[in-house]
C-alpha positions in Angstrom: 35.6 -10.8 -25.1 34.4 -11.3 -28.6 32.7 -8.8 -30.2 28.7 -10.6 -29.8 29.5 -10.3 -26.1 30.7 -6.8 -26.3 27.7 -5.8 -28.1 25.6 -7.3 -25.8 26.7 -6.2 -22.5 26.7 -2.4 -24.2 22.8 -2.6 -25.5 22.8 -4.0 -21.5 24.5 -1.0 -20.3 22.1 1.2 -22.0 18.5 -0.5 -21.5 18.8 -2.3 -17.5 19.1 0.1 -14.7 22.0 0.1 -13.1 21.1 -1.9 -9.8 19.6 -5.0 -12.7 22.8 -4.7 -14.4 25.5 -5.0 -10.8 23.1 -8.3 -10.0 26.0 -10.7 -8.6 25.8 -14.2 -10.2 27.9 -15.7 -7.6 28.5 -15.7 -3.5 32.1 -14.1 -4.4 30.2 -10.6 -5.6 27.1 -11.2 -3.2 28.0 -8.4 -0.9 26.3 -9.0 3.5 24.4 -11.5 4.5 27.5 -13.6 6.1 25.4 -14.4 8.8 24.1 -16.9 6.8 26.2 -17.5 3.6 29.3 -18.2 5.8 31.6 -20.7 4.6 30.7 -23.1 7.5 26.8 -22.0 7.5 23.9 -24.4 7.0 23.1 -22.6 3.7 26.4 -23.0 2.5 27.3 -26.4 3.5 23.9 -27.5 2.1 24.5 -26.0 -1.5 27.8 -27.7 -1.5 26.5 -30.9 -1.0 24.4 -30.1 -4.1 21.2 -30.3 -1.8 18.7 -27.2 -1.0 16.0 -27.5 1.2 12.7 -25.1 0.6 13.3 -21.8 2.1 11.7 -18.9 2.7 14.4 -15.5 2.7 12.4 -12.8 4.8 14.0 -9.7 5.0 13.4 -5.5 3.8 14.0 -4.3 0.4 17.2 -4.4 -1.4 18.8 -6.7 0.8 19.8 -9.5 -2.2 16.3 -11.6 -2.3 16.0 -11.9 -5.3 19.7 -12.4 -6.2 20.5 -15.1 -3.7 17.7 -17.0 -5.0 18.8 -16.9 -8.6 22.4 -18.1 -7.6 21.5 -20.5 -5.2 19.8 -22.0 -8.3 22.6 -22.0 -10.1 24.8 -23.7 -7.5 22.8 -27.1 -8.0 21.7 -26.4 -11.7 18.1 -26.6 -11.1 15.4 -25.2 -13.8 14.4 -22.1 -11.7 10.2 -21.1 -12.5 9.9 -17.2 -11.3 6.7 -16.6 -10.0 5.4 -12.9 -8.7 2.9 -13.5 -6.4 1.6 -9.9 -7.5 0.5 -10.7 -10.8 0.4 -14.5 -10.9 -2.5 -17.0 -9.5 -3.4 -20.5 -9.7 -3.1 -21.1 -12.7 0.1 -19.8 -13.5 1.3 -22.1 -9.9 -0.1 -25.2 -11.3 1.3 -24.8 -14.5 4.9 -24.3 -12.9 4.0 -27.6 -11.1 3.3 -29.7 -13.9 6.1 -28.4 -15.9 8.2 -29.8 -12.7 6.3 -32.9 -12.7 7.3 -33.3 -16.1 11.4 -32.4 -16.0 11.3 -34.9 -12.7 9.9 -37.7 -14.9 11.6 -37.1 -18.0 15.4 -36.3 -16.9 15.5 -36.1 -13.2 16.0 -32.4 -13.0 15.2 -30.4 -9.9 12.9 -27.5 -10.8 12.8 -24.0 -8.1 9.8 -22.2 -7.9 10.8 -18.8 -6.7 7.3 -16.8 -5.5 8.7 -13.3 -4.6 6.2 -11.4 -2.1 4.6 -14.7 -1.5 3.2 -12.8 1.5 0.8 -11.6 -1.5 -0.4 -15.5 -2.1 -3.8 -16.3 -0.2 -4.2 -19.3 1.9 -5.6 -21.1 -0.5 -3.1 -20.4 -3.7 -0.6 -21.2 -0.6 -2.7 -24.4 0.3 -1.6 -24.9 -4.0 1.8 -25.3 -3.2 1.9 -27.1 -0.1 1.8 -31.0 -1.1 4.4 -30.7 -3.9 6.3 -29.1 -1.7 6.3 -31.9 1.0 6.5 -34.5 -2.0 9.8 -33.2 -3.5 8.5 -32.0 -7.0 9.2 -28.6 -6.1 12.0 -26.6 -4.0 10.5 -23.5 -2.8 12.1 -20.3 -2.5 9.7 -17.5 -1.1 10.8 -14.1 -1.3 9.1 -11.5 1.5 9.5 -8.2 3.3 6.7 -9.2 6.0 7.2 -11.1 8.9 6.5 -15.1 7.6 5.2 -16.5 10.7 1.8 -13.8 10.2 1.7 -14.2 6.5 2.7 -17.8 4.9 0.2 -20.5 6.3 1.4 -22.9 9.5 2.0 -26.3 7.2 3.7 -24.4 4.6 6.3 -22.7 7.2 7.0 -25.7 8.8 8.1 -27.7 5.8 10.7 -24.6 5.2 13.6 -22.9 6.4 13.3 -19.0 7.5 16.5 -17.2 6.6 16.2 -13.9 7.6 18.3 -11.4 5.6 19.2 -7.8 7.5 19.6 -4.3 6.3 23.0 -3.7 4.6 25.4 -1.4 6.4 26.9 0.9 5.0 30.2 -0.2 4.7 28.1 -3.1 2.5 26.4 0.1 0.7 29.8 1.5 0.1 31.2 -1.3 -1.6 28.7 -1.9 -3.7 28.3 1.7 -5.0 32.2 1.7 -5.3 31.8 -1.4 -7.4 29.1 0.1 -9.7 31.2 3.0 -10.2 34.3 1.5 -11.2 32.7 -1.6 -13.1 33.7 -0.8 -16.8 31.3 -3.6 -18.3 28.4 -3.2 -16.1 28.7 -0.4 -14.3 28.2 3.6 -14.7 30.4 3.0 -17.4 31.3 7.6 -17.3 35.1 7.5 -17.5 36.8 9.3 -14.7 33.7 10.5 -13.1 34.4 10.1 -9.3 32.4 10.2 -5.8 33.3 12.5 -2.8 33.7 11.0 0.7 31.2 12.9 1.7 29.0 11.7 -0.9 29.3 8.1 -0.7 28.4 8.8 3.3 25.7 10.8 2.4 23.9 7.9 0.0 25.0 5.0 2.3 23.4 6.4 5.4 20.8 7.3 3.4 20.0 4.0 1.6 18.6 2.1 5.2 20.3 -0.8 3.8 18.6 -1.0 0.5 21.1 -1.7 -2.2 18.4 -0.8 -5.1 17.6 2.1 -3.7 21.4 3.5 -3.5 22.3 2.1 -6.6 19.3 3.6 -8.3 20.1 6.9 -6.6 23.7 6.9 -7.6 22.5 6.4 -11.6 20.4 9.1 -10.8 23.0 11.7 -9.5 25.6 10.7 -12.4 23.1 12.1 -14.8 24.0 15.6 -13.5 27.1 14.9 -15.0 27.2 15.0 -18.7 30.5 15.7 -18.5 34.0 13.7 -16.5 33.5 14.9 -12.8 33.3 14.1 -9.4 29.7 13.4 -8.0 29.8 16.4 -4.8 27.5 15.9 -1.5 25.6 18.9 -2.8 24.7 16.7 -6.1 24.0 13.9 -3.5 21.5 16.0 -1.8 19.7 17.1 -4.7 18.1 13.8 -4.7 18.2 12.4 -1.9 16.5 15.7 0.4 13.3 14.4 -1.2 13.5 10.4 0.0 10.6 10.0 1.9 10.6 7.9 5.1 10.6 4.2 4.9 8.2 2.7 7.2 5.1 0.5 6.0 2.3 1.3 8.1 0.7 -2.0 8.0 3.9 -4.5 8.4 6.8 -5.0 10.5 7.9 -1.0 10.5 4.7 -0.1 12.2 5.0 -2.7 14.6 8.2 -2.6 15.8 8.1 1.5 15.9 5.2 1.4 17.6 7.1 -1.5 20.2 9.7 0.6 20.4 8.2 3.7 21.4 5.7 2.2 23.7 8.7 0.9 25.5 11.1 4.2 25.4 7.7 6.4 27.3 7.4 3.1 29.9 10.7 3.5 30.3 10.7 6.9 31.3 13.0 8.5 28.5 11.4 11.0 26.6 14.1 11.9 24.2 14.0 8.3 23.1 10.1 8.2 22.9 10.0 11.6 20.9 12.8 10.0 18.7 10.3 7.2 17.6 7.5 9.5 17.5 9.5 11.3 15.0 9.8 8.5 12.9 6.0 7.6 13.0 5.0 11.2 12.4 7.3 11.2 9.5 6.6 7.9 8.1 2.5 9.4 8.2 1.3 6.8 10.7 -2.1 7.6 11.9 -2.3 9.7 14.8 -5.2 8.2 15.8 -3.4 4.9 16.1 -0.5 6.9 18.3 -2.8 7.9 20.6 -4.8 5.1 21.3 -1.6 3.2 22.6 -0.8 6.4 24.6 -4.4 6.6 26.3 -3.6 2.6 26.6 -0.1 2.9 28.6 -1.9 6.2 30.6 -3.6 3.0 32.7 -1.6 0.7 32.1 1.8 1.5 32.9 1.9 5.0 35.0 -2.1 4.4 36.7 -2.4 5.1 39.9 1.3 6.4 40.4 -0.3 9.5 38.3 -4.5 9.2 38.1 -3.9 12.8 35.8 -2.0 10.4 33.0 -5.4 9.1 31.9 -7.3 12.0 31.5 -4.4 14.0 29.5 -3.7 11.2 27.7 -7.3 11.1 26.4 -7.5 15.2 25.8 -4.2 14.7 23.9 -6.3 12.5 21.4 -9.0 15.0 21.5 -6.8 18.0 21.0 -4.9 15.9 18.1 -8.2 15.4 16.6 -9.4 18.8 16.6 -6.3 20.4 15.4 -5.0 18.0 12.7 -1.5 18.7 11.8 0.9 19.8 11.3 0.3 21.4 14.7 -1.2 18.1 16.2 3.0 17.4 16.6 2.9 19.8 19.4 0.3 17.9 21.3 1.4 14.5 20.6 5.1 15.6 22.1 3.8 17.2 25.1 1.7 14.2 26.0 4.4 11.6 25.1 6.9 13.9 27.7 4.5 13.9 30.3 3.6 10.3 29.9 7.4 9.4 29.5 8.4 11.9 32.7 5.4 10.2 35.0 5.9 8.0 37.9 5.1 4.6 36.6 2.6 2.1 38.0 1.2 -1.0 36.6 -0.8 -2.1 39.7 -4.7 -1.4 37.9 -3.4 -3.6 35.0 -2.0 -6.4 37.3 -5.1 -6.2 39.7 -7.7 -7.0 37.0 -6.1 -9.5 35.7 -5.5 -11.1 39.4 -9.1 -10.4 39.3 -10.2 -12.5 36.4 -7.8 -15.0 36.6 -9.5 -16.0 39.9 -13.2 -15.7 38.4 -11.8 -18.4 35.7 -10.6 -20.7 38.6 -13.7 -20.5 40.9 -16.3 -20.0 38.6 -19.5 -17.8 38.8 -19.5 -17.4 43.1 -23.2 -16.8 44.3 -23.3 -13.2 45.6 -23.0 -12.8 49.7 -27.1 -12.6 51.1 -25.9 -9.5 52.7 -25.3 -7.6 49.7 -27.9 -8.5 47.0 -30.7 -5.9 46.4 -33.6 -6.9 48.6 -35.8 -5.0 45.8 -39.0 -6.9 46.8 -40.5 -8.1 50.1 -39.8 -11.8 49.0 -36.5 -10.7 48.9 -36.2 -9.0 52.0 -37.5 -12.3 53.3 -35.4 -14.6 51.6 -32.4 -12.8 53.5 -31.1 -10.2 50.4 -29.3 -7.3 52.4 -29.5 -8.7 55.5 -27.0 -6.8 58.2 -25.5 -5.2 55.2 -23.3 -2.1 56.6 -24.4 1.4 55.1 -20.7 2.9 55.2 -22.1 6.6 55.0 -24.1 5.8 58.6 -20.6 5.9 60.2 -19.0 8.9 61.5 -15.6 8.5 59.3 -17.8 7.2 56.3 -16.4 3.8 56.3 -17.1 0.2 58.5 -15.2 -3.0 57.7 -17.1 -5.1 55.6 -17.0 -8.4 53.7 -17.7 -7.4 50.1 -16.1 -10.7 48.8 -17.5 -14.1 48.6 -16.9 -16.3 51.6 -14.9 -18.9 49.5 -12.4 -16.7 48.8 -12.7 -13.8 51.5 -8.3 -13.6 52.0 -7.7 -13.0 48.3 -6.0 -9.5 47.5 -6.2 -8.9 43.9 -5.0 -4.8 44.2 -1.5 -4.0 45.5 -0.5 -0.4 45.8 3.1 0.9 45.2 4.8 3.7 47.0 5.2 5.7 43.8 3.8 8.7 43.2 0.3 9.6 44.1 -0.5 5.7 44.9 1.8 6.0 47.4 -1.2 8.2 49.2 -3.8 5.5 48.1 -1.6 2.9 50.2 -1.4 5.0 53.5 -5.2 5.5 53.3 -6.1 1.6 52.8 -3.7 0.7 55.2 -5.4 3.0 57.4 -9.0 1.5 56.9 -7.8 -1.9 56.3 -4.6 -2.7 57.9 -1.5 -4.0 56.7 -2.3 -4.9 53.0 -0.4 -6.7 50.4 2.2 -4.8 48.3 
């Protein structure tokens, strides 16, 4: 190493933050991902044939985004443009495009345009990239944290590949914190200073498979240490007890929580729902949003099997309204127990759509003679409620009727289940009706 380098990599060491400075440059450092940077993977065999496609990389922070994309580039030895769709428009996009234009013409080179958060990019600076993209001038790489099939337009999408990068484990964490630390050049660069077991655990569980986020949390912790030690759990903790809760409340996190704890009260484990409710409460969610799907599943999922589920479902919301938190916790956990413990039924949610499923396929049915309103003597005339049935002139309050169109008088649209308090609905119709569907 002469001494320019040296010098260099120190004033490095001393201005870049740690997690800038461990950047890989190659696949050999590029720690996860060998889902899709196997040897024998389409990503790999493609740069080794010198030829990459457009791709969009879709995965959380800290994953190696940005990083892959810079050493993908440097695998074919294209000019690489670096566009933040944050801070840059169309101008700055057309301007990468001509500059393309121009290297294609004048010495044949291959020019990436990285856009990271292209998620940010309207339809129309998207619409921008589109035709250059198709034509070759350009290889796109689109960095994103939100899910591309909702946020980069349908044309665009189609003329890329999606590779979607996961959350590090922590054996992945590890490593790379291990590296950081021992890396003389680009590393910590604190001789002797050390990390406990428990501490490396403590930041790698911690990190939810962001690598910025750990490195940037180890640089923190080792400037505790001034002088040659090793970094404890209770250093560890100092920082990390304030992390707050990743979850985005208007992308993927917020979906899938949501999903997941929708699914854990339908199926009927509450420690699992409160588990997710935990994390929504945490991640500060809105309540409001919480209870909505809860009043939502109260009908839809549990029904009939419980007719309570609805009304507590919608004085939960209430309550959680009036109360505000912190305490509104209480009331969203009782609810989300009760909901999760409840028999479950989802016969009112399969009826109506029976119900307008068959409206769709017969169209608007005139209304039976016998039970229009004969509000006028013309009517009466004309036949409206002609030998209509008054149920409450028979002794047991009910006489078999037709109350359905003649065209489709055998259709059963509501099928009772013989759960929970529907099970009492059932006896009763079958005793007015009959045998009925189930």
């Amino acid at each position: 190493m002469d001494l320019f380098q040296h010098n260099a990599e120190s004033e490095l060491r001393h201005t870049a933050p740690l997690a800038e400075r461990m950047r890989p440059t190659n696949f050999n450092d590029f720690i996860g991902q060998n889902h899709i940077l196997g040897l024998e993977s389409p990503l790999r065999s493609s740069i080794e044939n010198h030829n990459l496609p457009s791709i969009i990389l879709w995965g959380p922070p800290g994953t190696g985004k940005t990083t892959l994309a810079s050493i993908l580039s440097s695998q074919i030895n294209a000019h690489t443009d670096h566009l933040s769709a944050v801070s840059s428009g169309v101008s700055e996009i057309r301007q990468s495009i001509n500059d393309a234009q121009e290297r294609l013409g004048h010495n044949l080179q291959r020019t990436i345009l990285f856009i990271d958060e292209i998620h940010r990019f309207s339809k129309s600076q998207q619409d921008v990239i589109l035709p250059f993209v198709e034509n070759g001038t350009i290889i796109l790489i689109g960095a994103t944290t939100e899910n591309p099939s909702f946020e980069v337009i349908s044309p665009l999408l189609s003329r890329c590949k999606v590779f979607t990068l996961k959350p590090l484990n922590s054996n992945n964490i590890s490593t790379i914190l291990i590296n950081a630390l021992n890396n003389d050049v680009k590393g910590l660069g604190i001789k002797n200073l050390t990390l406990s077991k428990d501490a490396l655990e403590m930041i790698s569980t911690n990190s939810n498979g962001d690598a910025r986020w750990a490195l940037n949390t180890l640089e923190l912790i080792s400037s505790y240490h001034k002088k040659s030690s090793e970094i404890t759990l209770k250093s560890a903790m100092k920082v990390i007890s304030d992390k707050p809760m990743k979850y985005d409340k208007k992308g993927d996190s917020h979906y899938d929580t949501i999903s997941a704890f929708i699914k854990s009260v339908r199926g009927s484990d509450p420690d699992a729902a409160l588990y997710w409710l935990a994390r929504m409460i945490e991640g500060g969610e809105d309540l409001n949003f919480i209870c909505r799907r809860l009043i939502i599943l109260a009908s839809e999922d549990i029904g009939l099997a419980d007719p309570n589920a609805l009304s507590l479902a919608v004085a939960a919301q209430q309550a959680t309204n009036f109360i505000g938190m912190p305490e509104s916790r209480i009331i969203l956990s009782q609810i989300t127990i009760y909901l999760a413990s409840a028999p479950k039924s989802n016969s009112a949610y399969t009826a109506i759509n029976l119900a307008q499923n068959e409206v769709k396929k017969s169209g608007p049915i005139p209304v039976p003679l016998h039970l229009r309103n004969p509000e006028t003597k013309f009517l009466r005339e004309e036949g409206y409620g002609l030998n209509y049935q008054y149920p409450h002139n028979f002794e047991s309050g009910f006489v078999k009727e037709n109350y359905l169109p003649e065209e489709i008088q055998s259709k059963t649209f509501y099928s009772p289940t013989q759960i929970g308090f529907e099970s009492k609905i059932m006896e009763r119709m079958k005793k007015l009706w009959g045998q009925i569907n189930q």
